[in-house]
C-alpha positions, 0 to 999 in steps of 0.5 A: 236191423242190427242193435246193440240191445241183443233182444229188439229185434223181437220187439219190434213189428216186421215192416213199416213204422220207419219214423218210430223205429228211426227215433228209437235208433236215435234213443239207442246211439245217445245210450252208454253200454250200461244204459243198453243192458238196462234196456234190453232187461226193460223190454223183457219186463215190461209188457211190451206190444207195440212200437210205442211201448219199446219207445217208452220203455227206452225213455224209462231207463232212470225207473230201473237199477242195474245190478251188475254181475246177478244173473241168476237166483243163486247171485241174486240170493246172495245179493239180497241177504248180503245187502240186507234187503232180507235179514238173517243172523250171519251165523245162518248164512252158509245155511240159507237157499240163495237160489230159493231166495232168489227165486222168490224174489225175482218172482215178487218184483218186476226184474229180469236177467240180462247176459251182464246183470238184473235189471228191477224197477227202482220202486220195487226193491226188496221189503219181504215179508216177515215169515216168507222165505225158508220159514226163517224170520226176517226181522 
């Protein structure tokens, strides 16, 4: 099967459930290229075990952000401290762990990597915790 969505392939089952995979083919043609990648980090996610679930993963795409251009922890550091989901003084900036941070986050939000930018759950964005990160405070 070929798809614009560069991991499906591992998603779905090996034979059979052609209606459901020609309704997903159908879901895939009405997507634009932004919608694609939102999917493909979707399915990486998301806890996905049956044709179905990959179904209803390519119905969800208005839960998810893309955050084009964050493809590791050290972007996604960045991005969160830049975009104040975590504060600290601008002074302290050049100082901070952004992979650390990005790390962290990644690890308390359901998100993932694509080739092109992360992926998060829209109701899971960013409110840390005071004290969490680097032992500095976030206000």
């Amino acid at each position: 099967m070929e798809s614009p969505i560069p991991n499906l392939r591992q998603y779905l089952p090996a034979d059979g459930w052609f209606q459901e995979i020609s309704r997903l083919a159908e879901k895939i043609e009405r997507m634009d290229r932004e919608e694609q990648i939102k999917f493909s980090g979707i399915l990486d996610c998301s806890a996905i075990s049956t044709i179905e679930d990959v179904l209803q993963a390519a119905d969800s795409l208005s839960l998810y952000e893309y955050i084009p251009s964050v493809t590791c922890s050290r972007e996604l550091g960045g991005y969160v401290v830049e975009n104040g989901f975590m504060e600290f003084p601008r002074e302290v900036w050049p100082y901070l762990d952004y992979p650390g941070i990005g790390e962290e986050y990644y690890a308390s939000y359901n998100c993932a990597y694509t080739t092109s930018g992360l992926v998060v759950r829209k109701e899971e964005e960013p409110e840390m915790e005071e004290g969490s990160s680097q032992g500095l405070q976030i206000r």
